[in-house]
Every structure is written in C-alpha cells, then in structure tokens.
N, C-alpha and C positions, 0 to 999 in steps of 0.2 A: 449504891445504884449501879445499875448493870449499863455500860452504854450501848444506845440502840442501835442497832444494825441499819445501814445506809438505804433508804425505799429509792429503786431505781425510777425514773420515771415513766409512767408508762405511753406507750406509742400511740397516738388517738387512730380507728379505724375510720377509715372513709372508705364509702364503699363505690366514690365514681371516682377513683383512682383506676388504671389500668392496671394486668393482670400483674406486671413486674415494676420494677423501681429502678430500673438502671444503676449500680454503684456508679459513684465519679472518679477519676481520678485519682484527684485529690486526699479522697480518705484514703487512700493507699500509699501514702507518702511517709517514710521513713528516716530518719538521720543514716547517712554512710556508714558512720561510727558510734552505734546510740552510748550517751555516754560519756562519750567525750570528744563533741563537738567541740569548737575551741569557736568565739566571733570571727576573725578570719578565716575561718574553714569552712562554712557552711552547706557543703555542695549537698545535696540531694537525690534518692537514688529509690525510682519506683518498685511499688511489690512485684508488676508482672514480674519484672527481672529476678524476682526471688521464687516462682512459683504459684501454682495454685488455680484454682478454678476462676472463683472469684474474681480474682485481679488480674488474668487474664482477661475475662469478661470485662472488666470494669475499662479496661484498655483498648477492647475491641470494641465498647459502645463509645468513647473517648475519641475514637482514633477519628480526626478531621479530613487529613489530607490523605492523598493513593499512597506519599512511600508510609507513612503513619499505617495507613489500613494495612496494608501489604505486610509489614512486621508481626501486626496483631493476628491475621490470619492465617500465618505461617505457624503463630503459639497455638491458635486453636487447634490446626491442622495433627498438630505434634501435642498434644494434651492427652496427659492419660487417665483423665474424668472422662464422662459419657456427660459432655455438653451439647447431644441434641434436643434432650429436651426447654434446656434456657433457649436456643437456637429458634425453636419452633415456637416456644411464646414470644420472642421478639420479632417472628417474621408476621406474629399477629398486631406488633404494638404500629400506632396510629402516627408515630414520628417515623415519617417515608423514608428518611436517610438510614432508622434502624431495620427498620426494614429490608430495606434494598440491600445493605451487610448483611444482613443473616441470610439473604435467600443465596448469595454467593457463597456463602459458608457452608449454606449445606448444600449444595452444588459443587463442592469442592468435598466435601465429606464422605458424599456418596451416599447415604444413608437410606436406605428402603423408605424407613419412615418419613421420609420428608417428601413422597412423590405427591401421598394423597394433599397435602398442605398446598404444595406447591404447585399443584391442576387447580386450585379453587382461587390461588392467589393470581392466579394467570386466565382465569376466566373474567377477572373482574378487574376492566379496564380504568375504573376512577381510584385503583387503590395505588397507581401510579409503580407497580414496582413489576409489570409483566415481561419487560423486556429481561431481569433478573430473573425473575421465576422460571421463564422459559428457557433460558442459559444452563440457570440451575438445572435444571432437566435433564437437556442438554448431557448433561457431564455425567449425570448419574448413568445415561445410558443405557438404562434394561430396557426390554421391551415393552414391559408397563410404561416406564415416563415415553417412550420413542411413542408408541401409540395413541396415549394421550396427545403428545401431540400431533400426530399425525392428524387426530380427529378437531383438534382447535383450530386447522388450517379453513372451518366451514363456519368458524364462532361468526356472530354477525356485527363486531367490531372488525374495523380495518386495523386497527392497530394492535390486536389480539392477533391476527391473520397477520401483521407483518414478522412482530415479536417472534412467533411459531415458525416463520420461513426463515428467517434468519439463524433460527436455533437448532433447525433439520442439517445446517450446513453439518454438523458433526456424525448425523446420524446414518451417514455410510448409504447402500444402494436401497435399504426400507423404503427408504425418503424419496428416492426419483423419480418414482412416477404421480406421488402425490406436488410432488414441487411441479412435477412441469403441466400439471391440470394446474396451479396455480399460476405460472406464467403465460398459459392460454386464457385464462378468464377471470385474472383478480385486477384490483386495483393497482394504479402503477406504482405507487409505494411495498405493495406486496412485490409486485413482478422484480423493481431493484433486487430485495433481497431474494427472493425465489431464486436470480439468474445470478446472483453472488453464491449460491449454496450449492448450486448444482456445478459450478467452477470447484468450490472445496472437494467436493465431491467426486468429480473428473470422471461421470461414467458416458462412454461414447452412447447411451443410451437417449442423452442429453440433446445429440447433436442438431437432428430435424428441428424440434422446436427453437430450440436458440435460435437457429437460422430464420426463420420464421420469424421471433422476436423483432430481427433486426431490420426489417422491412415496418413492421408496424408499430414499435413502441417511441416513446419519448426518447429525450437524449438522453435522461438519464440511465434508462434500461438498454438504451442499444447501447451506452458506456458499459455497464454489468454484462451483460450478453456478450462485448467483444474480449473484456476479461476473462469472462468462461470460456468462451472458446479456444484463447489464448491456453488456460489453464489444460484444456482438454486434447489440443492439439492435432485437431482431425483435419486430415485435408481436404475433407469433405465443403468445409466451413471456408476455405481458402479465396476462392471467388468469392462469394459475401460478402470476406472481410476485406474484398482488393477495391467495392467498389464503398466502401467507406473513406478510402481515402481522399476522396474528393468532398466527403463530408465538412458543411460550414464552418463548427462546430471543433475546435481546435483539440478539444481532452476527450472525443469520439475518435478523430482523427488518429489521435496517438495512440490511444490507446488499439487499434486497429493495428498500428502498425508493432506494436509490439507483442502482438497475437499470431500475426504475421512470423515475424523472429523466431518465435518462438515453435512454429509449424517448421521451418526451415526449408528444407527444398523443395517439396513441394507446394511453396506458396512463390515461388518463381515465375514460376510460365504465368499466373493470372497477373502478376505486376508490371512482368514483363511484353506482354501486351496493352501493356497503358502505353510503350515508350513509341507507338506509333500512333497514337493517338490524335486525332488534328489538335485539340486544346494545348496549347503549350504550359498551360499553369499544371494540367491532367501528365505532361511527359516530366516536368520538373519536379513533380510530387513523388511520381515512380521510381525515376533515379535519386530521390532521395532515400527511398523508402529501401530500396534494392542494397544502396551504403549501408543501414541500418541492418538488414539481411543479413548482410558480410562474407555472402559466401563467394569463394574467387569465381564458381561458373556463372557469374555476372559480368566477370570485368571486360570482357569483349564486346557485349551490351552497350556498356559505358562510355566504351572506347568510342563506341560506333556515333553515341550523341555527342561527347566530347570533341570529335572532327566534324560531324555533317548538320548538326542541331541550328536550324538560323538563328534562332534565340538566347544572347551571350546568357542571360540568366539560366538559361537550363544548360546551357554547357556548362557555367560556373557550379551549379549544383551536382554534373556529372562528373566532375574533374574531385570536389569534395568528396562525394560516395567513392572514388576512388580512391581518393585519400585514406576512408576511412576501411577501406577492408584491406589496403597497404600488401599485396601479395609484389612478387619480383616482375608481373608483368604490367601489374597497376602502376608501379614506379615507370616503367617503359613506355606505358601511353602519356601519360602525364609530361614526359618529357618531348613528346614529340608535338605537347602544345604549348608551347614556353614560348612557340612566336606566333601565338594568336594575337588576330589581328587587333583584339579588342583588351585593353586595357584590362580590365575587370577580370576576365578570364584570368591573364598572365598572371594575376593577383589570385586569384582563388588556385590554377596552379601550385605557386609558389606556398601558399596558404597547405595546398594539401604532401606537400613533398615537405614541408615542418613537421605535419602531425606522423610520418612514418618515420617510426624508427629503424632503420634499415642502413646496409651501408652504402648502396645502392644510391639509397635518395642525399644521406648526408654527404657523400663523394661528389652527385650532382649539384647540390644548394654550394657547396665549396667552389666546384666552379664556376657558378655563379655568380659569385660573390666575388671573385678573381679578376673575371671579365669588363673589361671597360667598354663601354658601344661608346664609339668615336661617329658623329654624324657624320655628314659626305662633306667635307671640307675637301678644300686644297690646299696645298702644304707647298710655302715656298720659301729657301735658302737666299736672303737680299744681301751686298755687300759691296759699299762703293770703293770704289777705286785705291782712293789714300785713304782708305781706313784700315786698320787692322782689326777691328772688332767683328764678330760674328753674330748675326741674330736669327733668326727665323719668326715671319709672321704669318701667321695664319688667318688665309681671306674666307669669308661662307660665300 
C-alpha cells in the first residue's frame, strides 16, 4: 500500500467577513536561531525585521502605540512592494483605528490613487477617520486633493468643514482666500482652525480679516487669530494686538503678547502708549509687555515709570522689564532706584540686577552686598575714672 498524501484542511468561506483578514503578529514569529534554540535562550525575533510585504503589513496592522506606529510606517514608507493596494482595502475596513493608519500611510505615500478614496472617506463624517483623510490629502498635495478640498470647506457637516481647515494649513496661498471666507462666516470650531492655517501660511493677504476676527470671535479664535498674526508679523495688526492686552482671559493675553515680540519695533509706539494710561493695572501690563519686547529703545520709557509711577506695583513690573532686556543703561536706571522708597521696589530692583548678567550689574549687587546701613544711632566712648577698660555703648 501506497501511503496517502496529507488532505490539507480546507478554509470555510464566509462571505460577511470583511474584504481583508489582517495577519497578526503573532504568526510572524520565528526562533533567533531556528534550530538550535537551547530552554535558556529563548528570545524571539519578528519577521517584519526579516522583510517582506506581508509582515510588514501584519506589524503596521499590529502596531498599538505612536512610537510602535511610527516604526511600522517608516517600513511601509521604505517597502519595495506596491502596498497601495492592501492600503486602500484597509482605509475601507470597518476597525476605525485600521483605518485612520492607512489613511496616514497613504498620505505619506503620496499616491495619486489614494485622492479618489480619500475625498469619499472625508466626505463621510460617521466613518470617524476625516480628520486623517483630510491630512492625508493634505500631504499628497496636487491640485486634485488641494481642490477637493478646497470644495469640502462647504460640506454641510461642521466637522467635515473643520477637518478640511485645518488640513488647507499645508496648502500654501490656493488656500487663503477660501480660508478666510471661512473665518468670516463658519462655525467657531472652523474659524480656530481656519485662523491656525492661515498663521501656517503667513500670507499678509490674511491680515484685515484676522483683525476683524479679533474684535468678534470667542476666546478661542481671538487665541488662533493672535497666533496668526504673531506668525505673520504685520504691523498693521500691532494696535489690535496692543488692546488685547488688557484681555480677561490670561492664554489671549499672552498669547498677544507674543505676537507683539514677534512684530518687534513696530509694536512699540501702540504699547507704549498704554504707559500713560490712567488705569494702572493698563500701565503695568505695558511695561511688562514692553520687557517681553526687549528692545533697548524702551528702556527710557521704563525709566520714566520706574522714578514717576505712584504705583510701587507698576514701578516693580518696570524695574523687572528692565531687568529683563539687561542693556548698560537698564543696569543705570535700575540703580538709581535701589533707594526707593518702597520696600517692594528695592526688592524687585535687586531681583532685576540678578537676572542681568552683565559686569556692570554683578560689580553693583557686590556692592551691595558690602555695604552695611548702620541706622541713625549715636556712638559714645564711656570710661570711668579708675578703670582701665575701654568700652563703647551705643544709645538709639
């Protein structure tokens, strides 16, 4: 008798299984040394690491965490299979997390073929993965996907419409004037990201509307607006951002002022017209803002509140902004209030002659530190008669 050949078993078809079957892991698992494992040695050592389509795949559908994804992504990237078509059946599978990897992948691919995929998966807001598709997009970058989206920015989801704003940030000047009919008339979830893209963007074409923005939108879009304009740097925008500083609203505020900074001299003169201002919380917020500026054609300014300001707290804050733009004449005023009258002051002085590293200031703090202030005593030499000791006691 002939022995019979091994019947493999065969695979039952179902046909409400989805299009692909993800490999796992797992079945890609090989000995280090096949062979001759030894029980104490048993380490383990994946197939992506040996190559191949497959087990790349099987490691990019595997992969849980970002630095996990990030490895796998980087194999796909470097793959020399044509793994867009696995790509495009998994941006179709119904597990949202496979999803949302593949539409990154091929957003990172580039692929022509994945624009038409990736308009239909970004049209359709319950499939949870638009904010990817339109990235994806995004990155591919021809005119076809930029287009597409340009035209999604009218889909009648808000959350299609924000997806698509946020994802124009890459799409260079195409994009600016559909962004900023978006930050004139969308939802303020659009408008954040609308006034975030057009900061990427940085085209002074931007500038009216943002300003605009900033007078009428939430906090959060006049936070995004004073970034943009920070990014864009027009000193057009300068006044705007000078009267945000007086904003409630502490992460507006700052962010104001680091828009400011960023503009540089000419966001001067509108700050420096706060420092006359009757509100004294409105002159303290200026000289602070003016230190943060750092430019030395301030420091006269400062000077001027740090001697005449009746308010020790805003002299305290003018003596700091001197501290902190530390030029050879900011060390000079600073010293010539070291006998203010108010405690506080002489402390934030002394506070801002620390932060300069200068030799100026450290020569001053040494004298300082030298110095003994003796009160107004009198000083008197006693010594009786038949004594020969010597004492002196000092009366207040």
């Amino acid at each position: 008798m002939t022995a019979q050949e091994p019947q493999l078993p065969e695979i039952p078809k179902n046909p409400s299984t989805s299009k692909i079957t993800p490999p796992k892991l797992e079945d890609y698992r090989i000995p280090a040394s096949p062979g001759y494992a030894v029980a104490e040695n048993r380490h383990m050592m994946s197939a992506p690491e040996l190559g191949g389509e497959s087990a790349i795949l099987a490691e990019f559908d595997a992969a849980a965490r970002s630095d996990h994804f990030s490895i796998a992504l980087q194999k796909i990237i470097r793959c020399r299979d044509n793994v867009i078509p696995a790509l495009l059946e998994r941006l179709e599978s119904d597990e949202v997390a496979i999803s949302k990897k593949a539409a990154i992948a091929l957003g990172y691919l580039r692929s022509p073929l994945a624009i038409a995929p990736l308009i239909e998966a970004t049209k359709n807001p319950h499939r949870q993965i638009i904010w990817q598709a339109a990235s994806a997009l995004s990155w591919i970058g021809s005119a076809e996907a930029i287009n597409a989206l340009i035209g999604l920015l009218r889909h009648p989801s808000i959350q299609v419409q924000a997806a698509v704003a946020k994802a124009l940030g890459r799409a260079s000047l195409p994009a600016v004037s559909p962004l900023v009919e978006a930050l004139k008339y969308s939802d303020d979830l659009v408008k954040v990201h609308a006034a975030h893209s057009l900061g990427q963007i940085s085209s002074p074409l931007a500038v009216t509307t943002l300003i605009e923005a900033l007078d009428n939108g939430s906090k959060p879009v006049r936070f995004e607006v004073a970034w943009a304009l920070g990014q864009i740097k027009s000193p057009l925008s300068a006044n705007s951002l000078a009267k945000l500083l007086t904003e409630n609203d502490i992460s507006v505020q700052s962010q104001a002022v680091q828009a400011l900074k960023n503009i540089g001299i000419p966001a001067i003169s509108p700050v420096a017209k706060m420092l006359n201002n009757p509100s004294s919380h409105t002159r303290s917020v200026a000289a602070r803002t003016l230190g943060q500026i750092g430019m030395e054609e301030v420091v006269p300014l400062l000077a001027q509140v740090l001697r005449e300001d009746e308010y020790a707290y805003v002299r305290c804050d003018a003596a700091l902004a001197l501290g902190e733009i530390g030029s050879h004449d900011a060390v000079f005023y600073l010293s010539q209030s070291l006998k203010d009258g108010d405690r506080s002051v002489r402390s934030a002085v002394l506070r801002a002659l620390t932060q300069i590293n200068s030799p100026e200031a450290q020569e001053l703090l040494n004298n300082i530190r030298h110095t003994v202030s003796i009160p107004n005593y009198s000083v008197s030499n006693i010594r009786d008669f038949g004594d020969e000791s010597d004492f002196t006691t000092i009366q207040g």
